[in-house]
N, C-alpha and C positions, 0 to 999 in steps of 0.2 A: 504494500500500500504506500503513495506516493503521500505526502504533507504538501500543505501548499503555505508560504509567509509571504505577509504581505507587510509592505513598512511604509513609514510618512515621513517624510523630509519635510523640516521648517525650518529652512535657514535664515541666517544671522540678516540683516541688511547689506552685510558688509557682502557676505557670500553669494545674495543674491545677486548682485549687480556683478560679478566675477563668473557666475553660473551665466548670465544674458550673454556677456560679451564672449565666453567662450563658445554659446550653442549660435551664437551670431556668426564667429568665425568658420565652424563647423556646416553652418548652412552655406555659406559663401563658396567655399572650397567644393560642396558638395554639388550645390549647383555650376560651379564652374565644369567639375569632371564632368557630369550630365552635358551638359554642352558640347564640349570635344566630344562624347561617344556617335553625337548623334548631327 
């Protein structure tokens, strides 16, 4: 039998705004690769 967990992040203010800019970067990048494939 498998378990399943499940967890809640509430970050700092400080972390959230570190957390934006890096899923920002991460978008960008990701969008860029999507483009050259296609």
């Amino acid at each position: 039998m498998e378990k399943a967990y499940s967890f809640r992040f509430y970050p700092t203010p400080e972390q959230e705004s570190l957390l934006r800019r890096t899923l920002g970067c991460v978008r960008l990048v990701d969008n860029k690769a999507l483009h050259l494939r296609t």
